[in-house]
C-alpha positions in Angstrom: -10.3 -25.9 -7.6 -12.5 -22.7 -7.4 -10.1 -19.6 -9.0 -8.8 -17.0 -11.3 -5.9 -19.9 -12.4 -8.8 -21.4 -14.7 -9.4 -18.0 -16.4 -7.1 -16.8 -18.9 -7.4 -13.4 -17.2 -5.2 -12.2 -14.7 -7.0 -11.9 -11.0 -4.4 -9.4 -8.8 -5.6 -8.3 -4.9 -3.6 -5.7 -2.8 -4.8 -3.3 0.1 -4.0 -0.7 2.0 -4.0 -0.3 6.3 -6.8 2.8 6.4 -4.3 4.9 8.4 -4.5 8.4 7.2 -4.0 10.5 4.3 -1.7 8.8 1.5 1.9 10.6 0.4 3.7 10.3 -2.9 5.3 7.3 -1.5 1.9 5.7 -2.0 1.3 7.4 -5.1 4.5 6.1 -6.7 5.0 2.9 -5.4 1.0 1.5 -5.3 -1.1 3.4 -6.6 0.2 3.9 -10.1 1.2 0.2 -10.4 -2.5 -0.7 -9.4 -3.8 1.5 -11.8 -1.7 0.0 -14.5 -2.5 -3.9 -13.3 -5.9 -2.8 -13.3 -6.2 -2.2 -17.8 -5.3 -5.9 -17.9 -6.3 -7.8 -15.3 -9.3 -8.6 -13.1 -8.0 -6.4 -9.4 -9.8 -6.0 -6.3 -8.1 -3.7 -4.1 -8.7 -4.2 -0.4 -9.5 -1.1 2.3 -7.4 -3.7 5.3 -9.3 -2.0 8.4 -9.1 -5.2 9.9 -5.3 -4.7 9.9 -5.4 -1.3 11.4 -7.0 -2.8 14.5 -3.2 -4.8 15.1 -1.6 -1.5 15.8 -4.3 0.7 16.3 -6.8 -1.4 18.5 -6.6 1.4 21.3 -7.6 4.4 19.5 -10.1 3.8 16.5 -11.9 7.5 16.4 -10.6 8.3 13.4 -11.0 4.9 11.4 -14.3 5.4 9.2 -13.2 8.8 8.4 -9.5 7.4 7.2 -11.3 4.9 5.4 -13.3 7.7 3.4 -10.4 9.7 2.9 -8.1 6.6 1.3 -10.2 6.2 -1.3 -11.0 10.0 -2.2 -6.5 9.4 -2.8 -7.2 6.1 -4.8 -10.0 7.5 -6.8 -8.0 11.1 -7.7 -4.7 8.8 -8.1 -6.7 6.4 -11.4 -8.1 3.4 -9.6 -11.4 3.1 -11.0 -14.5 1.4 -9.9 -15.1 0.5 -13.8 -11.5 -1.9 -13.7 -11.1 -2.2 -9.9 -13.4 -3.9 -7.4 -12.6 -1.6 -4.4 -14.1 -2.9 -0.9 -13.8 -2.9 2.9 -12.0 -6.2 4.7 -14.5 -6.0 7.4 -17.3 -5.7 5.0 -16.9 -9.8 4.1 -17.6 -11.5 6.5 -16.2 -14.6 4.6 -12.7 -13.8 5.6 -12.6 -13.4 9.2 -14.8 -17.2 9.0 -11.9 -18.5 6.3 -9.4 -17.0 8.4 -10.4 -19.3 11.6 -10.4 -22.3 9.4 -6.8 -21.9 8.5 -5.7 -20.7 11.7 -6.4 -24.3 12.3 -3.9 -25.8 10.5 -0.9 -23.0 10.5 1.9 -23.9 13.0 2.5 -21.2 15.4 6.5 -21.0 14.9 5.5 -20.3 11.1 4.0 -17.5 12.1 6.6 -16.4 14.9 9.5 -16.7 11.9 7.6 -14.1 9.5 10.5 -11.1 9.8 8.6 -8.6 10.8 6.7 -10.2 13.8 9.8 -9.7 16.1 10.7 -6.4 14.3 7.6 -4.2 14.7 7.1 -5.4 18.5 10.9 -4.0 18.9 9.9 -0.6 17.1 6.2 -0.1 18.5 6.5 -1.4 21.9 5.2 -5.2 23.1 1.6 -4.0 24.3 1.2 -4.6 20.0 1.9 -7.9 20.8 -1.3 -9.9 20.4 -3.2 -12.7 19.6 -4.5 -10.5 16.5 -1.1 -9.5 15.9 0.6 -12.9 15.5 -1.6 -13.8 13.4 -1.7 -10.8 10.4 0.5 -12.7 8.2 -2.5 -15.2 8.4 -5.1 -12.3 7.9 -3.2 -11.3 5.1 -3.2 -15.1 3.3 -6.8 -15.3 3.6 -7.3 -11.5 2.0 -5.5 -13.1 -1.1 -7.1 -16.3 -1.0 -10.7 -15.0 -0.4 -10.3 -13.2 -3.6 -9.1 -16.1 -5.7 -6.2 -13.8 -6.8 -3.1 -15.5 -8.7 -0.9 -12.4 -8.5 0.2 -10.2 -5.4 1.9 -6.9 -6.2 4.6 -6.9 -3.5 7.9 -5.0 -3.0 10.9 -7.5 -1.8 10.3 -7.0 1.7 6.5 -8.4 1.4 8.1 -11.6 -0.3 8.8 -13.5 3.1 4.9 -12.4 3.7 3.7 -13.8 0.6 5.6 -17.1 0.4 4.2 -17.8 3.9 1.2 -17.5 2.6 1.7 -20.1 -0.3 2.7 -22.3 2.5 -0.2 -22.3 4.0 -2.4 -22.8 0.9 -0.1 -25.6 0.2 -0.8 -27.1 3.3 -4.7 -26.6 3.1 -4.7 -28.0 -0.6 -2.6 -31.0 0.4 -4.8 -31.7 3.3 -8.1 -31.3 1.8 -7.5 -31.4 -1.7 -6.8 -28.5 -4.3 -9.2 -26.0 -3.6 -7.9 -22.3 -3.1 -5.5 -20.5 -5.3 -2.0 -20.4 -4.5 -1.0 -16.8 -5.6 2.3 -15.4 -7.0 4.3 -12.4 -6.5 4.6 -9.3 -9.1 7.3 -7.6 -8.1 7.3 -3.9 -7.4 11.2 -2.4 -8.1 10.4 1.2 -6.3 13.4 2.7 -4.3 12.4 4.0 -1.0 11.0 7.2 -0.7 12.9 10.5 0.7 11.1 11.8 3.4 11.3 15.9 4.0 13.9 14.9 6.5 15.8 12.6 5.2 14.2 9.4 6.4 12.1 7.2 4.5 9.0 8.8 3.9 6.3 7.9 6.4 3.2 9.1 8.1 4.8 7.8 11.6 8.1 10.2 11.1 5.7 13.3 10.0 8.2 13.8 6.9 5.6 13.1 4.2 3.9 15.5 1.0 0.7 14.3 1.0 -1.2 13.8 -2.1 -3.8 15.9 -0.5 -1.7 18.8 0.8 -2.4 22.3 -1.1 -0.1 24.1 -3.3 1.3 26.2 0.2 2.1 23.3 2.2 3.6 21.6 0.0 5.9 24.5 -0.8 6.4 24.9 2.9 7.0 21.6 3.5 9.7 21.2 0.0 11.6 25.1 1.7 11.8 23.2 4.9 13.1 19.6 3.3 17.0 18.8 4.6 19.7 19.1 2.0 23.1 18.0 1.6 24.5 18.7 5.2 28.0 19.7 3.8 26.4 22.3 1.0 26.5 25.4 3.9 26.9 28.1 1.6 25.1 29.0 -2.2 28.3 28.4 -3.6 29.4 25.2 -2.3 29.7 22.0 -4.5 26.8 19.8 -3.3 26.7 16.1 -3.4 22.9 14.7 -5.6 23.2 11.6 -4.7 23.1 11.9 -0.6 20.3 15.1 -1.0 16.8 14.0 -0.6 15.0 17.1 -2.7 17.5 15.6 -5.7 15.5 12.6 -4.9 12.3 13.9 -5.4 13.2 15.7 -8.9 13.3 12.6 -10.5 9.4 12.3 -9.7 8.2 15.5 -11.3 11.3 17.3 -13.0 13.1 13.9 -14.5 13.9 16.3 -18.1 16.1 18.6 -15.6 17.7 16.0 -13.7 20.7 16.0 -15.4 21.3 19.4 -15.3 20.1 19.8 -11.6 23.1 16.9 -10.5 25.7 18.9 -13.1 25.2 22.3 -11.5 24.6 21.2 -7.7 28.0 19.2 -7.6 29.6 22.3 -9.7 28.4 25.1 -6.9 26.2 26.6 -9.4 22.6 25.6 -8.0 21.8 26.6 -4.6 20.3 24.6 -2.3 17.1 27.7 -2.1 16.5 27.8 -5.7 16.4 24.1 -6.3 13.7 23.7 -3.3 12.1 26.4 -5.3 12.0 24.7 -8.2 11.1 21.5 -6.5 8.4 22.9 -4.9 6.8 24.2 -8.0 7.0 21.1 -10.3 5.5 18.9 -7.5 2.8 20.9 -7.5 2.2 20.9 -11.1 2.6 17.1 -11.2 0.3 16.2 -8.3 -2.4 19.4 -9.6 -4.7 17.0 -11.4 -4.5 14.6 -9.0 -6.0 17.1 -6.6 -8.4 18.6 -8.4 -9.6 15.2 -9.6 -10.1 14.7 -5.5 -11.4 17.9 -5.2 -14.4 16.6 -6.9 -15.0 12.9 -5.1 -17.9 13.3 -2.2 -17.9 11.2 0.4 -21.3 10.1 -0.7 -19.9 8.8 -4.1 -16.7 7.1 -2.0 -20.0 5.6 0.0 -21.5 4.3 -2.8 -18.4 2.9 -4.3 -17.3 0.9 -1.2 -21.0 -0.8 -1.1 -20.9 -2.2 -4.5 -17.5 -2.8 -4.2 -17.9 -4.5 -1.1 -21.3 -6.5 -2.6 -19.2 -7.7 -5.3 -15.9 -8.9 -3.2 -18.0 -10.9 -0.6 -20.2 -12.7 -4.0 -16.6 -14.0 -4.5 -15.3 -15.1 -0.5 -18.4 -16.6 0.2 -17.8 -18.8 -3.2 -14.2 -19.9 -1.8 -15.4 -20.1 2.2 -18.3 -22.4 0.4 -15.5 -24.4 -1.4 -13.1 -24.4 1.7 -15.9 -25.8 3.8 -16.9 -28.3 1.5 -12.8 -29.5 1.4 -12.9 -29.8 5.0 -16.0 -31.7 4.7 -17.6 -29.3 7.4 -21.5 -29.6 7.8 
């Protein structure tokens, strides 16, 4: 079997859809984690533009420069090129060639049972629904497999994605004998993320703080954030737990939490003053962050990609190689 499982090194992979400018959500949820996983094991972290095509086939303008910008957040957020092998999915052309070979063997209804198949057709309309689309979860399998990784960072709702993909390598190894690596999940424990209207933070609601906004949109955009509905007046008792900007305290302000819940509920904090305060220790916290970005050209994010992308497709052409060899292909 070709593979990290023979190293006594970790080997992690995860990605990101090159969509548009990341939000704390990202920061919080990924991007710190990867930066962690990254001092102790061996992680190559995936640009997925390939995977922006499934929703975004129709409009694809903006793609290179989304790409460009994605990295300028990974970079100011930690990831390193020194820890992390950071590359571009369409960049290898080793995975789109794996990916046929296992399309080959993967029932469709596998496929057609993966929960969010049925569930983002319902949400984005059924002109998402294609041949491409179906198959993701697949896309997906390979990006792990290509990569020889033995650890997927995944929040709870990616599980159903990654076990299908364990079925699959089961199915391939049992077939043609063990050859790729059947990765396992590290799970992510990160409560969803308060958008500025309530909602779960996301670029598709427009409810995000980006890690690129400045100092005066984000202060705009923490004054205009939604609030307990039933705190009306200064002096009304307010309710922590249901208000999103109490949320979002526990990201930059967690020593004044305490005192934040005590004198919200009490009547004592208005709503005004604690976006004020919001608004002023985001911006501290995320400050580096930015002026770290600040910094990153997009010659230097050029450069990284290339190497990055050199050294990812040395390792999917060693597993294509392998998996062609297992299927006793010519």
């Amino acid at each position: 079997m070709v593979g990290a499982e023979t190293s006594s090194k970790l080997r992690v992979m995860s990605g990101m859809r090159p969509t548009g400018r990341l939000h704390i959500g990202h920061l919080v949820g990924a991007l710190t984690q990867w930066v962690e996983l990254a001092k102790t094991a061996e992680a190559f972290y995936e640009v997925a533009d390939l995977h922006a095509l499934t929703t975004g086939f129709a409009d694809t303008g903006e793609l290179r420069a989304n790409v460009i910008e994605m990295v300028r957040d990974w970079l100011a957020a930690g990831v390193t090129p020194s820890r992390a092998t950071i590359y571009v999915q369409s960049r290898i052309p080793e995975i789109p060639e794996l990916h046929v070979l296992l399309s080959m063997i993967t029932p469709v209804s596998w496929l057609q049972r993966v929960p969010t198949y049925k569930e983002q057709i319902e949400q984005l309309g059924g002109e998402i629904a294609t041949y491409g689309f179906l198959g993701y979860p697949l896309l997906q399998t390979v990006d792990v497999a290509a990569m020889q990784a033995n650890r997927v960072p995944v929040g709870r709702d990616q599980l159903a994605h990654l076990e299908f993909g364990r079925e699959v390598v089961r199915r391939f190894n049992h077939l043609y004998g063990s050859t790729l690596v059947e990765a396992e999940a590290t799970l992510s424990e990160f409560p969803a993320m308060p958008g500025t209207d309530g909602r779960k933070m996301s670029k598709s609601y427009g409810n995000t703080i980006d890690i690129a906004d400045d100092d005066a949109t984000t202060t705009k955009k923490v004054r205009g954030m939604f609030t307990d509905p039933q705190k009306i007046r200064k002096n009304d008792p307010g309710r922590p737990e249901v208000c999103p900007v109490f949320a979002l305290h526990h990201l930059s302000n967690q020593a004044r939490v305490p005192w934040i819940a005590e004198h919200c509920r009490s009547g004592a904090l208005g709503c005004v003053q604690c976006k004020g305060e919001l608004a002023e220790t985001m911006n501290q916290w995320l400050r580096p962050i930015r002026e770290r970005r600040a910094q990153i050209s997009e010659a230097e994010v050029v450069r990284i990609i290339d190497e990055g992308s050199e050294k990812a497709r040395a390792v999917a052409s060693q597993t294509l190689q392998a998996a062609k060899r297992a299927i006793r292909l010519p």
